[in-house]
Jmol script that loads the backbone (N, CA, C; Angstrom):
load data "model"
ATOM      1  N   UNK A   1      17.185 -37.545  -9.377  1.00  0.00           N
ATOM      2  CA  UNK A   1      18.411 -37.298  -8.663  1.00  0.00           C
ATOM      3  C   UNK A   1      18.522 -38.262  -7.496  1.00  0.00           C
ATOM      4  N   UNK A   2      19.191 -39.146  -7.538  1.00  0.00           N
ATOM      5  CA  UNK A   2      19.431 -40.088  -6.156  1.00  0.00           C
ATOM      6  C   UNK A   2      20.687 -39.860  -5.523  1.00  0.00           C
ATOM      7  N   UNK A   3      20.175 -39.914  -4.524  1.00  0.00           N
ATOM      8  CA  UNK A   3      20.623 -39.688  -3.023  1.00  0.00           C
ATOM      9  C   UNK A   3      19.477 -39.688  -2.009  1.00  0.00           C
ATOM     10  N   UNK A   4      20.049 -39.918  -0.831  1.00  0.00           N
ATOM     11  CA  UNK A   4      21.663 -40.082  -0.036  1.00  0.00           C
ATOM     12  C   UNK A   4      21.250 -41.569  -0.512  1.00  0.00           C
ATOM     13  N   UNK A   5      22.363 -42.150  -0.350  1.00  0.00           N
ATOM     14  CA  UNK A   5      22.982 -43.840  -0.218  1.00  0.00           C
ATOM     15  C   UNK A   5      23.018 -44.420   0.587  1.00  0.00           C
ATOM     16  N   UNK A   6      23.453 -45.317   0.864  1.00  0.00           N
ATOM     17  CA  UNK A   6      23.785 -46.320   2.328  1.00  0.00           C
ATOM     18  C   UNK A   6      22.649 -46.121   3.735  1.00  0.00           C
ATOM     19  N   UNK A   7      22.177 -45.966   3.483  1.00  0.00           N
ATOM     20  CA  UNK A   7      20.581 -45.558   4.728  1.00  0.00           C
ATOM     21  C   UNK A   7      21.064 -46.331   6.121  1.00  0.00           C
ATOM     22  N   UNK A   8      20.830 -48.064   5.679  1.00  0.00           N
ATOM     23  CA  UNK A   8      21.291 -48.871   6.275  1.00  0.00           C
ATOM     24  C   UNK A   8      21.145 -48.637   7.534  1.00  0.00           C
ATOM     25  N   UNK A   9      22.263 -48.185   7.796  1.00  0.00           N
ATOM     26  CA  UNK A   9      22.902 -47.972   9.518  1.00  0.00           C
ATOM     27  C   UNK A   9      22.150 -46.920  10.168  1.00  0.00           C
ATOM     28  N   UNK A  10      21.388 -46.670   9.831  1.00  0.00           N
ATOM     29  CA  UNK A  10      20.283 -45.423  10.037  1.00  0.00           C
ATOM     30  C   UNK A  10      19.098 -45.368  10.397  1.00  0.00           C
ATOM     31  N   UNK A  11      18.831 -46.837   9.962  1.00  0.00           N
ATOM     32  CA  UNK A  11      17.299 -47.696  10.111  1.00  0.00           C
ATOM     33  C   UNK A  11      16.995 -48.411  11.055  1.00  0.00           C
ATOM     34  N   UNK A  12      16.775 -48.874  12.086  1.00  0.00           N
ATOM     35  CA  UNK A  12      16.327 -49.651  12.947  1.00  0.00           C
ATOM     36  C   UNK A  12      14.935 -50.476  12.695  1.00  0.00           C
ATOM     37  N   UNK A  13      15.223 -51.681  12.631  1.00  0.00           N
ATOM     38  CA  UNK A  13      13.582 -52.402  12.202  1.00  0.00           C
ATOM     39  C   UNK A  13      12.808 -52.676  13.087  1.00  0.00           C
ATOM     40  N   UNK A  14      11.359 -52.334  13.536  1.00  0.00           N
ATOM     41  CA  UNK A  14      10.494 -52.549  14.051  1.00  0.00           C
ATOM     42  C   UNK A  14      10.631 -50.931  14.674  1.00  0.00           C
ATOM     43  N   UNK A  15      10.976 -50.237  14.686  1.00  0.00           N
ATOM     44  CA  UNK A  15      10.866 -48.907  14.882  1.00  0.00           C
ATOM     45  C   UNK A  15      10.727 -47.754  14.122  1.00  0.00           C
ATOM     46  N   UNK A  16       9.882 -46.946  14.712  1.00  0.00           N
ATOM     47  CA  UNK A  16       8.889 -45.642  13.799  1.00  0.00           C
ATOM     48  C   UNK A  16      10.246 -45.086  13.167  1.00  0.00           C
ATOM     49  N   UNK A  17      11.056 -44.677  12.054  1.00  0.00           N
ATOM     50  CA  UNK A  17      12.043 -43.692  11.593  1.00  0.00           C
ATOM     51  C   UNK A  17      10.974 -42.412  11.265  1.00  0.00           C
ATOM     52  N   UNK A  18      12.503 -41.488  11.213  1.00  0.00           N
ATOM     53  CA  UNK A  18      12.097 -40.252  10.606  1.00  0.00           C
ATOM     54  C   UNK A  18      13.098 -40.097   9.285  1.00  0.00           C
ATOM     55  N   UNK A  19      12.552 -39.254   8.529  1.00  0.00           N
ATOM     56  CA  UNK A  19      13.435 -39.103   7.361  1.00  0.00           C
ATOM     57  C   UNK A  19      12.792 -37.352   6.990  1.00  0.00           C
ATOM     58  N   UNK A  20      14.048 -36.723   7.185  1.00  0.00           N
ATOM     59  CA  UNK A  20      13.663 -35.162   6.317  1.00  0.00           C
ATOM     60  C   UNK A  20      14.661 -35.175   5.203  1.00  0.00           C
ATOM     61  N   UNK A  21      13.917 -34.395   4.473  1.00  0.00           N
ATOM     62  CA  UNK A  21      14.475 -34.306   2.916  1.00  0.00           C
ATOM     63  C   UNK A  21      14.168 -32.565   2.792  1.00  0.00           C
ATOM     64  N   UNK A  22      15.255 -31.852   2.376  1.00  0.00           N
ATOM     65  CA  UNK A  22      15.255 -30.559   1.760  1.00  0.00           C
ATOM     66  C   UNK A  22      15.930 -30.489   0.303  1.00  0.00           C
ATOM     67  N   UNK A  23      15.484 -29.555  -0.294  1.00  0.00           N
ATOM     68  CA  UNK A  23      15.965 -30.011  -1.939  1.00  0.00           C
ATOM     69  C   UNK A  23      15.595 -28.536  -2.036  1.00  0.00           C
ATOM     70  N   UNK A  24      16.116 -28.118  -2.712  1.00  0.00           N
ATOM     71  CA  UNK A  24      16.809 -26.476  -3.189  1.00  0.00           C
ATOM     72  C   UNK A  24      17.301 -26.877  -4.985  1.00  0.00           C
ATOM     73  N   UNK A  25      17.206 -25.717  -5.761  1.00  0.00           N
ATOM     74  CA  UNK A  25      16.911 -25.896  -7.444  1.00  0.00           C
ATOM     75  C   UNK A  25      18.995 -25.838  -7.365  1.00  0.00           C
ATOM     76  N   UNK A  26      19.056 -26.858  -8.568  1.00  0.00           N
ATOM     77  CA  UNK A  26      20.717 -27.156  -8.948  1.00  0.00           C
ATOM     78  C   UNK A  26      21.025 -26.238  -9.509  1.00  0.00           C
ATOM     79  N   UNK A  27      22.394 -25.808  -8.948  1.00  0.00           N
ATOM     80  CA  UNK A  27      23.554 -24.596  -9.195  1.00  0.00           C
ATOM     81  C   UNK A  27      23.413 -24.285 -10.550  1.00  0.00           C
ATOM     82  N   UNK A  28      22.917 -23.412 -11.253  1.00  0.00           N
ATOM     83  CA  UNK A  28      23.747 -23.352 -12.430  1.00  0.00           C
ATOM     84  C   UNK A  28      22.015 -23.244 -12.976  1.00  0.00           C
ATOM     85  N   UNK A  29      21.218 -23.580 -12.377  1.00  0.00           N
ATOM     86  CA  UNK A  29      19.540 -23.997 -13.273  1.00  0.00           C
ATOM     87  C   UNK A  29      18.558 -22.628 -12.776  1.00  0.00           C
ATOM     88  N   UNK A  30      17.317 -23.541 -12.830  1.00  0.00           N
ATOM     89  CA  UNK A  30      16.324 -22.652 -12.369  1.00  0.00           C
ATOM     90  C   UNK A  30      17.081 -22.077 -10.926  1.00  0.00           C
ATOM     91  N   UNK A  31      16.190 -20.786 -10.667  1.00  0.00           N
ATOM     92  CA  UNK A  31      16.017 -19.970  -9.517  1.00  0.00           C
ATOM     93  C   UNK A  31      15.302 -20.353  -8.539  1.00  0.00           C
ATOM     94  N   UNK A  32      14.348 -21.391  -8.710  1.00  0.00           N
ATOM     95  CA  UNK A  32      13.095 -21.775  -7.739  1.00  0.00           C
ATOM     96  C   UNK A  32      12.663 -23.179  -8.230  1.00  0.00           C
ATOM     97  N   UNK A  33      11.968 -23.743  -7.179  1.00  0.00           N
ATOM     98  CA  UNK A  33      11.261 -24.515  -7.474  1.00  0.00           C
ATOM     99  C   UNK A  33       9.878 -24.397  -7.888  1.00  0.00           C
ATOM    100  N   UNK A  34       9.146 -25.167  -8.759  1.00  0.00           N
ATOM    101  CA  UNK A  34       7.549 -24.505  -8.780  1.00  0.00           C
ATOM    102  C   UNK A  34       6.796 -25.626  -8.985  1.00  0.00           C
ATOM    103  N   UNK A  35       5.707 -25.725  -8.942  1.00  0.00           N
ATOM    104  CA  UNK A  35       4.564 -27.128  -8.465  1.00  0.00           C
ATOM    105  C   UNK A  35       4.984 -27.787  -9.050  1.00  0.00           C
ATOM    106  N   UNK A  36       5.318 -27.751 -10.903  1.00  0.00           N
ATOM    107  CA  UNK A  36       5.639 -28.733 -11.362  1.00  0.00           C
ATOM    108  C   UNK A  36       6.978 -29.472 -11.307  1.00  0.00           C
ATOM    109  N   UNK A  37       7.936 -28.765 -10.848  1.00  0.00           N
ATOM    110  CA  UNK A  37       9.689 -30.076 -10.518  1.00  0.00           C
ATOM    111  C   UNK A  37       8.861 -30.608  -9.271  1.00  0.00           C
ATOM    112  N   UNK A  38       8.073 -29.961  -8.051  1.00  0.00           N
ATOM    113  CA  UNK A  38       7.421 -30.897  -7.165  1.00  0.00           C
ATOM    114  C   UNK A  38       6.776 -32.152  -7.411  1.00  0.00           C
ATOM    115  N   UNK A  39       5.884 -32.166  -8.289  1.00  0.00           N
ATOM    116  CA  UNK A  39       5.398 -32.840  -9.179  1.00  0.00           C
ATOM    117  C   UNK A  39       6.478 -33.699  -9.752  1.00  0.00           C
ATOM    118  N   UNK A  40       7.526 -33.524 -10.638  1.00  0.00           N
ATOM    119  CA  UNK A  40       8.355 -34.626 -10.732  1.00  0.00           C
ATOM    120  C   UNK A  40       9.325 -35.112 -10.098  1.00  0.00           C
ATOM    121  N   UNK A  41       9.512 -34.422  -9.154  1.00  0.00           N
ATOM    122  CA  UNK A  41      10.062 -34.764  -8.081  1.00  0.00           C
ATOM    123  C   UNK A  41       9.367 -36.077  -7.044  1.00  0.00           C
ATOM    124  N   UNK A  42       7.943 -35.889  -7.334  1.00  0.00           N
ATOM    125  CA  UNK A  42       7.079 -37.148  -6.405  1.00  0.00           C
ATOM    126  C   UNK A  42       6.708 -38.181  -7.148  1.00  0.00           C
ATOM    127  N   UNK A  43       7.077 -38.026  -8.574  1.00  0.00           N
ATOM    128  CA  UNK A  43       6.787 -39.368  -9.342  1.00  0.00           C
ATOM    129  C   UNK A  43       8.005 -40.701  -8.803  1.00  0.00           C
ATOM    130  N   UNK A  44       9.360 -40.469  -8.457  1.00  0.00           N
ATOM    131  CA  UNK A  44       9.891 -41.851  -8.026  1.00  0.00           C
ATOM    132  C   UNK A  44      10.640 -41.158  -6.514  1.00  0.00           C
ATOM    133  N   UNK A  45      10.300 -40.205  -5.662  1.00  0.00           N
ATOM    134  CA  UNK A  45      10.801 -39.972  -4.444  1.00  0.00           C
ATOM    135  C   UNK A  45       9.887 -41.243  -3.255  1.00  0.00           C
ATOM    136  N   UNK A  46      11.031 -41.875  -3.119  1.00  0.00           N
ATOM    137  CA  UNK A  46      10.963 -42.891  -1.841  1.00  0.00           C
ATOM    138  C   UNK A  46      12.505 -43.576  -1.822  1.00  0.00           C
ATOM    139  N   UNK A  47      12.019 -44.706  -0.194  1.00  0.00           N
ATOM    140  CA  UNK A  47      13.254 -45.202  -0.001  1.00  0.00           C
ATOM    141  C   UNK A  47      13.042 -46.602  -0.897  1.00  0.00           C
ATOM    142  N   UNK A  48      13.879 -47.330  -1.113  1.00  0.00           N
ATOM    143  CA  UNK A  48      14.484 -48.398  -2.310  1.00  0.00           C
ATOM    144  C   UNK A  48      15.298 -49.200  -1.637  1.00  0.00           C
ATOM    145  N   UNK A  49      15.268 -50.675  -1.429  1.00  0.00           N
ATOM    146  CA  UNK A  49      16.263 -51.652  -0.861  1.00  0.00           C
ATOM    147  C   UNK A  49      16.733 -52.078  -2.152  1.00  0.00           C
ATOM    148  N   UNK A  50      17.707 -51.550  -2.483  1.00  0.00           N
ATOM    149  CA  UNK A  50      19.101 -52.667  -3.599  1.00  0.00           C
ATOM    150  C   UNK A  50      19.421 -54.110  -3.177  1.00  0.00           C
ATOM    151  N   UNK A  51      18.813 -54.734  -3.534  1.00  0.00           N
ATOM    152  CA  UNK A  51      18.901 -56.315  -3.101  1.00  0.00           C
ATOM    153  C   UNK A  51      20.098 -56.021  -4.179  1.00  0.00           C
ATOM    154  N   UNK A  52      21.270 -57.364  -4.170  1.00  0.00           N
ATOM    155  CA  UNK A  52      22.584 -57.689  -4.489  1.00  0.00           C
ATOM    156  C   UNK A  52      23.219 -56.855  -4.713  1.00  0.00           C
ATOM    157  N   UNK A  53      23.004 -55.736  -5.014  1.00  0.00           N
ATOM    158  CA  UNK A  53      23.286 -54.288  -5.806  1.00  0.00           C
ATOM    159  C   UNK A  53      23.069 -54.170  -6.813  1.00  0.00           C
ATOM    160  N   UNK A  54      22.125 -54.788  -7.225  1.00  0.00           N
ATOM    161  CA  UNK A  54      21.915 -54.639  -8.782  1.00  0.00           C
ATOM    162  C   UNK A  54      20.307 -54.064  -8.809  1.00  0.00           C
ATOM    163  N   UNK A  55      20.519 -52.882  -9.786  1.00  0.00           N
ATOM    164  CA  UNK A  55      19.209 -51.874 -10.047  1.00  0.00           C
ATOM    165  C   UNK A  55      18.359 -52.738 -10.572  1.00  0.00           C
ATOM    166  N   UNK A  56      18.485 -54.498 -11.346  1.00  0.00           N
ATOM    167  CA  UNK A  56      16.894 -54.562 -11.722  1.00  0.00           C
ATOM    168  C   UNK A  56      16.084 -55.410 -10.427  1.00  0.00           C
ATOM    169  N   UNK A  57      16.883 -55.165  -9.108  1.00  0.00           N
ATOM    170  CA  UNK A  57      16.064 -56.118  -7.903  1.00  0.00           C
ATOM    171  C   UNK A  57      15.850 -54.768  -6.748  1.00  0.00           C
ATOM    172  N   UNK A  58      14.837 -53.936  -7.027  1.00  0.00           N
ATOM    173  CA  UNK A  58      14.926 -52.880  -5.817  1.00  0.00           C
ATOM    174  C   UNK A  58      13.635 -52.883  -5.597  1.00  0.00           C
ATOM    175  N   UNK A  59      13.657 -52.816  -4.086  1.00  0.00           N
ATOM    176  CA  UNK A  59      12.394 -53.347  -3.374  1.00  0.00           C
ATOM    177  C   UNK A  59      11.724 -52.063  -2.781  1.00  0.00           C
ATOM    178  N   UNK A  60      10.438 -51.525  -2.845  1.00  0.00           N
ATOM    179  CA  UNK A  60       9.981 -50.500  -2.776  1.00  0.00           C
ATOM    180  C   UNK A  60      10.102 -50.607  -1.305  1.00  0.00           C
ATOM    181  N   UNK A  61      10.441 -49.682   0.237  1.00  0.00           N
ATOM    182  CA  UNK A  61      10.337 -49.720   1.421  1.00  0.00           C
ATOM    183  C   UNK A  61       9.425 -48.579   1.887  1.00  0.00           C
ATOM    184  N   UNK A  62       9.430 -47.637   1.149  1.00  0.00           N
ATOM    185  CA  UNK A  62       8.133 -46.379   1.566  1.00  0.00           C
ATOM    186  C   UNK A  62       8.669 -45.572   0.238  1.00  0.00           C
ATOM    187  N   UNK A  63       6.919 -45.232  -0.290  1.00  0.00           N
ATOM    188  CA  UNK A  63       7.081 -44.265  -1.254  1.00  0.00           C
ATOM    189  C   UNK A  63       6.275 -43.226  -0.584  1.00  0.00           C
ATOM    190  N   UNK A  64       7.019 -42.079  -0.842  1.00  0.00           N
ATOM    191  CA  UNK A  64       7.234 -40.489  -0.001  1.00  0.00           C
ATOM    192  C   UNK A  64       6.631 -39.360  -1.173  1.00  0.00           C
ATOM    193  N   UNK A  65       5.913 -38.578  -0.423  1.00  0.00           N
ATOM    194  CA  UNK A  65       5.644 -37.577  -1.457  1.00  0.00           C
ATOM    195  C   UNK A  65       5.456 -36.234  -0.768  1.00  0.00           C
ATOM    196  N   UNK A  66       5.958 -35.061  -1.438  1.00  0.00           N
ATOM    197  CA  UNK A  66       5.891 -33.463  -1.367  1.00  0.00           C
ATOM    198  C   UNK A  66       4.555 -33.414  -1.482  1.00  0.00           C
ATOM    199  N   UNK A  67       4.214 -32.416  -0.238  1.00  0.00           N
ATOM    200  CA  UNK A  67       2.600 -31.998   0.048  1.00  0.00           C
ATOM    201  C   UNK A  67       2.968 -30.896  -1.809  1.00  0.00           C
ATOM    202  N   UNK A  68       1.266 -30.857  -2.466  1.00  0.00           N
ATOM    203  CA  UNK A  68       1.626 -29.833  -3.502  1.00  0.00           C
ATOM    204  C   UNK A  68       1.627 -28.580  -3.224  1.00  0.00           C
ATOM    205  N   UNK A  69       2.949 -27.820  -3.644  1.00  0.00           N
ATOM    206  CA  UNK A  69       2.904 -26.238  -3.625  1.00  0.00           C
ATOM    207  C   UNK A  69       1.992 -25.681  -4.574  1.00  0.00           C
ATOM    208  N   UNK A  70       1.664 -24.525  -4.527  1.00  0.00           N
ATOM    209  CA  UNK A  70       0.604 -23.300  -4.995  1.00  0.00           C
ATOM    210  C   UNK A  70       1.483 -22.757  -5.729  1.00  0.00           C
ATOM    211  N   UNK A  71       2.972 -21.966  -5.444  1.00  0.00           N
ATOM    212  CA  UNK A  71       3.774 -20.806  -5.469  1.00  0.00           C
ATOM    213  C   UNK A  71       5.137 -21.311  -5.564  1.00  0.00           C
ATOM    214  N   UNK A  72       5.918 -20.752  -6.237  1.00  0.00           N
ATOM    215  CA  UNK A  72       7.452 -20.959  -6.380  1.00  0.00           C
ATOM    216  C   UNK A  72       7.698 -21.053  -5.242  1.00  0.00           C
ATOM    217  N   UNK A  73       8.797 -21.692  -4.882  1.00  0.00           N
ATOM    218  CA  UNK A  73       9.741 -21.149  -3.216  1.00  0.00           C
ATOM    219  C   UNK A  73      11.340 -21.812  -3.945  1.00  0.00           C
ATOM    220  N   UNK A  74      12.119 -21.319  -2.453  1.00  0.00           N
ATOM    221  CA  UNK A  74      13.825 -21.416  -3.037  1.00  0.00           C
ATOM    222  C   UNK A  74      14.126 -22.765  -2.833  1.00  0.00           C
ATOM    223  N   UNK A  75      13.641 -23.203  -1.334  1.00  0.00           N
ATOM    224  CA  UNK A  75      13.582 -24.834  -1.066  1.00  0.00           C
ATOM    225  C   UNK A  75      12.203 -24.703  -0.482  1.00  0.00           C
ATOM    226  N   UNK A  76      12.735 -26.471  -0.551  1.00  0.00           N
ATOM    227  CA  UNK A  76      10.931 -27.182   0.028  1.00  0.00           C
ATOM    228  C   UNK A  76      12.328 -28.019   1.372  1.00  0.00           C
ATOM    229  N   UNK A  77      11.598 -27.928   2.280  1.00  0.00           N
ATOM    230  CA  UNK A  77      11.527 -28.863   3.420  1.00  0.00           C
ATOM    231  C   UNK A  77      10.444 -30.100   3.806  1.00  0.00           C
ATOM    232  N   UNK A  78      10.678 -31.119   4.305  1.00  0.00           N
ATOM    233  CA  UNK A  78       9.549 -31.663   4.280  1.00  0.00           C
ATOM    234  C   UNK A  78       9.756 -32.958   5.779  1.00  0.00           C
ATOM    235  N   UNK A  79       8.831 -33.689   6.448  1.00  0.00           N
ATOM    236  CA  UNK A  79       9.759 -35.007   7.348  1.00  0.00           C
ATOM    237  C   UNK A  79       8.447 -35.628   6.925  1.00  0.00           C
ATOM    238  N   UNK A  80       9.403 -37.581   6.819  1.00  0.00           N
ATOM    239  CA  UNK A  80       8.115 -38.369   6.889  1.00  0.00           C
ATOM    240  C   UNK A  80       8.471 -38.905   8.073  1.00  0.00           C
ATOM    241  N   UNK A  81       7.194 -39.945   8.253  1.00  0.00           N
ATOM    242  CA  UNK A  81       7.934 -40.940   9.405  1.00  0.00           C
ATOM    243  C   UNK A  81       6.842 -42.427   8.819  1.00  0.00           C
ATOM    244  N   UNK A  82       7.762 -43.251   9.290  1.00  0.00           N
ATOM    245  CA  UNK A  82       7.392 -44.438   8.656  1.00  0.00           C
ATOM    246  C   UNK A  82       8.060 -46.162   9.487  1.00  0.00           C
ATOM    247  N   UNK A  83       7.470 -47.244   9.288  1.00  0.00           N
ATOM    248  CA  UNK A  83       8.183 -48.178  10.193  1.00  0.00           C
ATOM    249  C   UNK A  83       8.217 -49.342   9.036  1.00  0.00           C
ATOM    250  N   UNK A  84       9.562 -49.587   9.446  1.00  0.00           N
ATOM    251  CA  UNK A  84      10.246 -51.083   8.564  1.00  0.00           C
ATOM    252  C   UNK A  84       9.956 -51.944   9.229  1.00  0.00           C
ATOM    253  N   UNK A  85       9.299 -52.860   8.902  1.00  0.00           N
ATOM    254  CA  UNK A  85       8.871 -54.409   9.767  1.00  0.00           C
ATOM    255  C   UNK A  85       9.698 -55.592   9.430  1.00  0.00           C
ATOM    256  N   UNK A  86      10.429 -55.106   7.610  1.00  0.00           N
ATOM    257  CA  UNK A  86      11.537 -56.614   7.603  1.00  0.00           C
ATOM    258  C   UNK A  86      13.021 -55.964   7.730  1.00  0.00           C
ATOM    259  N   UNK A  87      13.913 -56.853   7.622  1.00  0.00           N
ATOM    260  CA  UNK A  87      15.796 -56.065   6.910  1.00  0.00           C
ATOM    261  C   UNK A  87      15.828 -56.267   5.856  1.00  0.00           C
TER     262      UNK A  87
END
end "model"
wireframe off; spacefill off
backbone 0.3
color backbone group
């Protein structure tokens, strides 16, 4: 599931960011989350630079991962923090 978009203006380079992410199970689906959507949820969760805009040039900027849950829950909350050194 990707999102949010446009980061950009959000980022400051050479400075520590924060980034929180909450994710709650899609309308209509499961009731909960449980270790394993965590689990695939951390196989491609990070941030991504779209060089030209084209998906086959995306530049890894921090790959992010969900501490593992034990137990279902309704959402997961989570913050990283991390520093961009190029634009």
């Amino acid at each position: 599931m990707p999102g949010p978009y446009e980061l950009n203006q959000k980022l400051v380079m050479g400075a520590v960011q924060k980034i929180r992410i909450k994710i709650m199970p899609a309308t209509g689906g499961a009731k909960v989350l449980n270790p394993k959507s965590i689990e695939f949820i951390n196989r491609n969760l990070g941030i991504y630079l779209l060089e030209n805009k084209d998906y086959d040039h995306i530049k890894t900027i921090k790959l992010l991962q969900y501490p593992v849950i034990t137990k279902d829950t309704t959402e997961y909350d989570y913050e990283w923090t991390f520093n961009i050194k190029q634009p």
